[in-house]
Structure formats: C-alpha cells, structure tokens
C-alpha positions in Angstrom: 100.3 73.9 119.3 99.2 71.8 116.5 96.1 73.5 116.1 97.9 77.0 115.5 100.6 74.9 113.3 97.3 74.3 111.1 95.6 77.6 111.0 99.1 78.9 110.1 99.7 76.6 107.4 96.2 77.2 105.6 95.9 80.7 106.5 99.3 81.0 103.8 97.6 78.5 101.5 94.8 81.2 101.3 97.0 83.9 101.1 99.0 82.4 98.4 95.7 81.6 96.7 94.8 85.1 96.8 98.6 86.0 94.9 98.1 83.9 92.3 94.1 84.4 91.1 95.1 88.0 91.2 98.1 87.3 88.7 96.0 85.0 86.5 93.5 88.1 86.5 96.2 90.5 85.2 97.7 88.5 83.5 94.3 87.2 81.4 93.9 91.0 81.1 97.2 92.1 79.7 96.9 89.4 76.6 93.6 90.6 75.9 94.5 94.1 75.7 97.8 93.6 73.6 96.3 91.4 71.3 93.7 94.3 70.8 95.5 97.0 70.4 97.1 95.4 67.7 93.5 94.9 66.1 92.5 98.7 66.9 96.1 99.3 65.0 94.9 97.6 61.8 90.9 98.4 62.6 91.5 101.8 62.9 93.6 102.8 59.3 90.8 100.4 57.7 87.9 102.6 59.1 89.8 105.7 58.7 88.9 106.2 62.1 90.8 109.0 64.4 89.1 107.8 67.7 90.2 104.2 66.7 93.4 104.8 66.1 93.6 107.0 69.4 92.5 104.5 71.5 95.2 101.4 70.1 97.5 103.7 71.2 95.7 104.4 74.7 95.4 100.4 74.6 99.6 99.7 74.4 99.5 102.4 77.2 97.6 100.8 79.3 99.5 97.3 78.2 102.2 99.0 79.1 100.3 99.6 82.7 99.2 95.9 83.0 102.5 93.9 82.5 104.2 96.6 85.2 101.4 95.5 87.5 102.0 92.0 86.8 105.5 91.9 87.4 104.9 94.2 90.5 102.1 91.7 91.6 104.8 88.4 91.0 106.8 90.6 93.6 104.6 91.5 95.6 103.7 87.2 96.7 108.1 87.1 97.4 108.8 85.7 100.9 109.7 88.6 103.4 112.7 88.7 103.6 116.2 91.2 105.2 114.5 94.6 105.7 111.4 93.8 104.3 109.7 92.1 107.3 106.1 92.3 105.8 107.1 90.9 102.3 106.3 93.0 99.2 102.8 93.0 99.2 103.1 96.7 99.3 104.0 97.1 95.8 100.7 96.1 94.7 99.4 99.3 96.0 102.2 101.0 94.5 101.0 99.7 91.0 97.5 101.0 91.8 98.1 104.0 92.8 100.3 104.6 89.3 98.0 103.1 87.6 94.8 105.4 88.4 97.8 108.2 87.6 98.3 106.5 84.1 94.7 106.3 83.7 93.9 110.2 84.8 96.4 111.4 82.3 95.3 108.9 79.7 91.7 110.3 80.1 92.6 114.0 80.3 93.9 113.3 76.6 91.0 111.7 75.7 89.1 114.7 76.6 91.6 116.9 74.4 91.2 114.3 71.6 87.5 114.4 71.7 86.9 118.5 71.8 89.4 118.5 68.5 86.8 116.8 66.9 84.0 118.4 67.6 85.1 121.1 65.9 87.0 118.9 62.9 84.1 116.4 62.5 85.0 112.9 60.3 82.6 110.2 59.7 84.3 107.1 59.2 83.5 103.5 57.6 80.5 102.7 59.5 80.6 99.2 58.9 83.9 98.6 60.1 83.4 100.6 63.0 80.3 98.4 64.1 82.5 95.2 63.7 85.4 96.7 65.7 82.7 98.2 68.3 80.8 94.7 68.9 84.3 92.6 69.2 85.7 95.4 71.7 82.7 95.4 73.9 83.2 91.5 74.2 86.9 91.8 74.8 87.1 94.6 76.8 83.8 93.3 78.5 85.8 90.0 79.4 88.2 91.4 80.7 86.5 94.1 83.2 84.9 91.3 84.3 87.8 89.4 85.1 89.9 92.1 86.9 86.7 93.4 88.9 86.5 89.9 90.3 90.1 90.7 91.7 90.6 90.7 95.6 93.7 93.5 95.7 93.4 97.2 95.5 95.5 96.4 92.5 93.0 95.1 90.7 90.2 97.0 91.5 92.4 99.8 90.6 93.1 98.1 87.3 89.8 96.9 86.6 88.8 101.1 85.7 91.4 100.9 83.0 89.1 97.8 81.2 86.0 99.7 82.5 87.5 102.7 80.3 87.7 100.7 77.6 84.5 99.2 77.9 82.8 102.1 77.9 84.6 103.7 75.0 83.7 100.8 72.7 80.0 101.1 74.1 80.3 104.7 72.8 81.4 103.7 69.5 79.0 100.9 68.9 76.5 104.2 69.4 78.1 106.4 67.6 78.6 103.6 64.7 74.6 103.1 64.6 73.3 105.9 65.4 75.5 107.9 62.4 74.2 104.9 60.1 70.6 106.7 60.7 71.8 110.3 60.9 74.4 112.8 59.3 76.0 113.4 63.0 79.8 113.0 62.9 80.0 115.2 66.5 77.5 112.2 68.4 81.0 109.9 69.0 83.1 113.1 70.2 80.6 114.2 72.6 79.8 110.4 74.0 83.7 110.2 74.7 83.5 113.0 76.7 80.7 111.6 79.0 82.3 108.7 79.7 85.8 110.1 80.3 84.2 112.0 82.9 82.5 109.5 84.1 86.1 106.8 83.9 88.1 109.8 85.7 85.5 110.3 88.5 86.5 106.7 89.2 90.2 107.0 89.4 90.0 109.5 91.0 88.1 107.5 93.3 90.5 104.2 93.3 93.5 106.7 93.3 91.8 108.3 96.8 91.3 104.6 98.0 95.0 103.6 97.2 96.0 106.6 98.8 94.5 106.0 102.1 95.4 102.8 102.2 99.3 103.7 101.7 98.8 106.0 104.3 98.0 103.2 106.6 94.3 103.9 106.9 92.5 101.3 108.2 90.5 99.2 105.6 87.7 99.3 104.5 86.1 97.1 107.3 83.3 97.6 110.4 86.1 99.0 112.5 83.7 100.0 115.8 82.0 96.6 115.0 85.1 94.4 115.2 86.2 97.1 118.1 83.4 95.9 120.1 83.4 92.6 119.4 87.0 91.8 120.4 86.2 93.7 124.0 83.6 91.4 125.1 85.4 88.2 124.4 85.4 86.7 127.9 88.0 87.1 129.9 88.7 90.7 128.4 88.5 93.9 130.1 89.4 96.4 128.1 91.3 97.2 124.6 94.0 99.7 125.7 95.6 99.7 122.2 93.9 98.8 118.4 95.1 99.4 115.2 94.6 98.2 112.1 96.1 98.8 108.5 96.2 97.2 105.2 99.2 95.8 103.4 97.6 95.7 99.3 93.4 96.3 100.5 93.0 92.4 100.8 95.9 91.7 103.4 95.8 93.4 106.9 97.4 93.8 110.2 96.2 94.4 113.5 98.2 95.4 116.3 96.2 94.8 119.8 96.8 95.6 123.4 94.0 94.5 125.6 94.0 94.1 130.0 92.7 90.9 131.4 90.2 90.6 133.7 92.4 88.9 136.2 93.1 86.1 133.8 96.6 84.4 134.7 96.7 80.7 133.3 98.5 80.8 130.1 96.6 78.2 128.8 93.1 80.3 129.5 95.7 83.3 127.8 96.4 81.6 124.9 92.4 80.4 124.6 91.1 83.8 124.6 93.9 85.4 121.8 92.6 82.3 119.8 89.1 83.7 120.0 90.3 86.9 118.9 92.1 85.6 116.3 88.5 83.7 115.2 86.7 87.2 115.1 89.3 89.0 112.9 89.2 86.2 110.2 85.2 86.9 110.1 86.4 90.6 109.0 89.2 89.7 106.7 92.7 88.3 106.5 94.5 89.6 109.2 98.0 88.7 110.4 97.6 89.8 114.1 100.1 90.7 117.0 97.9 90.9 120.3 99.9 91.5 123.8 98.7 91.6 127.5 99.3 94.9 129.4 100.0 93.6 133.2 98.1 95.7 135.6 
C-alpha cells in the first residue's frame, strides 16, 4: 500500500509540474506579445508601414488569444470536483482548438491584406523597418521557442500563433533589405502570402490534432506497441477490453479489461496490475482503470 501511496503522490507532483511550466510558457508568451504590439503600434505610424501596422493589430488579437488560454490553462490544473470527475483539463483543448480558429481567420486576412497591396504598392522607411524586423525576429523567436517546448496540445496549438509571427517578421527583415537594393515594393506582399500559407497549413494541422483528440481519439502514442506489451505481462491471457484517450494531448486515460491466466491470489493480482501500470508510464502519463473479467 505504501508503495502505491508513493507512486500516487509523485505521479500528481508531475502532473502539477506539467500545469504550471505550461502556464509559465503562456504566460512568458502573452507579455512578450502585448508589450510588442504596442511597439508595432508606435513602429508601424514611424515607418509608415501598412503591414506593420496590420500585424500590431493581429498581435492584440492574438494577445487577446493568449491571456484566454491562460486563464483557461489556470482552470484547467482545478481539482475535480461535483460533475466534473476528470478535473478541467479538458479546457485546455478547448483553448486550442479556438485558438488554431483565431489563427485561421487571422491568416485568411492576412492573405486579403497582402493581395491589396500588390496591387497598391508602398515602400516604407526602410531603416525603421530593418530595426523593427531584427527586434521582432528575437522577440517573436523567444517566444516560439518557449511555447513549442510546451507539453499540452495547448501549447503546441499556441506555439503556431508565435511561429506566425516569426515568420512574418523574417519576411519583413527580407523585404526591408532586399527593397534597400531594389525598387520592389510587391517583394513584402508576396513573402506574406508564402508564409500565411505556409502558418495556415499548420493550423489547420493543430486544429485537425485538437479535433481528434476532443473526439477521444487515442493519442498520439505506439498503441499496437503498448497493446502488445500489456498482453504478455505474465500472468495475462488476454486483453478483452482497451481503450485509451487523452484528456489535454499530455494527460491520458486508459480503460483495461484483461482475463487471467488462472491467477487467483490477490496479492499476485495486485503484482501484475502494478506491472501494467509500469508499462503505461513508459508511454506517457496515464491515469489507468484496469479490471479482471472472471472466467
């Protein structure tokens, strides 16, 4: 008994871990981006710069986007509690799933943004926009980094709306030199519409992902491997039940009904769940339910 007391009591240490470096990661994120946005604000009327100005305003929207997904996320690590046997972990993949939305739409404007100028070309202050480009790669650069270290499907999810931004000030860093060589005021429209394709193939992506995974898809894990490993744990003869879903994409569940192979001390019982228990923790974090079916 004291050995499960202990398993228990750092498996929710790990978990709790797990809340907390993903809220520090948002959170880290959403100060960086604000604070920005208010920079782009100013940056932008400086350089005269449309596409600067467009994205401060994509940059409070996705601000917006990060402090709903950290409140969500503070949620999210509640204790379970009433109706709500699981917790709210849950909610966490309700934030990414809105937030690939957010970041679809957000893109899809982009795109509009970007064709307008084709057609209505403006160069702008070149030397601003080079300083505003090389400070909003390292920002936006910083914090990609920070969310794509994330564990939830939250953050992953999160971490394309700082890869959007990343890209877009790579754009304009290339845009911003190459214009100071070349009278080409269409080379910065035309970038932003290569990597908007390129940002909305990958929300698409994490908004696919999210979507499985609030479907109750399993995760994204060697099911048929950790299928065949749990059946020849000694003493088992068959798995006659096995499913597995994901609460947020870093928090499962596994339900298991397996038939002994004439196994009837508890305590040999209770051994061979334990080595069950082992397997699933080498696939993830699983909070596990596993019954005998009686012959």
């Amino acid at each position: 008994m004291s050995l499960t007391h202990t398993h228990d009591h750092s498996h929710g240490h790990h978990h709790a871990g797990i809340a907390q470096e993903s809220m520090r990661n948002i959170a880290v994120a959403f100060g960086l981006n604000f604070a920005f946005a208010f920079i782009e604000l100013i940056g932008g009327w400086w350089t005269q710069s449309i596409a600067i100005q467009a994205d401060a305003i994509h940059d409070f929207g996705d601000s917006l986007v990060l402090a709903a997904a950290l409140g969500l996320q503070f949620w999210s690590s509640a204790q379970a509690r009433g109706r709500y046997t699981f917790g709210f972990k849950r909610l966490s993949l309700l934030s990414a799933l809105s937030s690939s939305l957010v970041l679809l739409i957000g893109s899809v404007y982009i795109c509009s943004m970007a064709i307008e100028r084709i057609f209505s070309p403006v160069t702008p202050e070149l030397n601003g926009m080079l300083l505003l480009a090389v400070l909003g790669v390292a920002v936006n650069g910083f914090a990609a980094w920070k969310m794509g270290h994330g564990h939830t499907q939250n953050e992953k999810a999160l971490s394309w709306h700082m890869i959007e931004d990343l890209l877009g000030w790579i754009a304009v860093l290339l845009g911003s030199l190459i214009m100071r060589f070349v009278e080409a005021p269409w080379i910065d429209p035309v970038l932003s519409l290569i990597i908007a394709g390129i940002v909305i193939t990958g929300a698409m992506r994490n908004f696919w992902s999210s979507s499985q995974l609030f479907l109750q898809a399993a995760p994204n894990i060697q099911l048929e491997e950790l299928r065949s490993e749990l059946s020849k744990v000694g003493g088992v003869l068959q798995l006659n039940s096995f499913k597995v879903w994901s609460l947020d994409g870093a928090h499962h569940v596994a339900s298991i009904h397996a038939s002994l192979d004439g196994v009837k001390d508890p305590v040999a019982r209770q051994l061979i769940k334990s080595d069950m228990r082992h397997i699933l923790s080498h696939h993830g974090h699983f909070d596990a339910t596993i019954e005998w079916d009686e012959a």
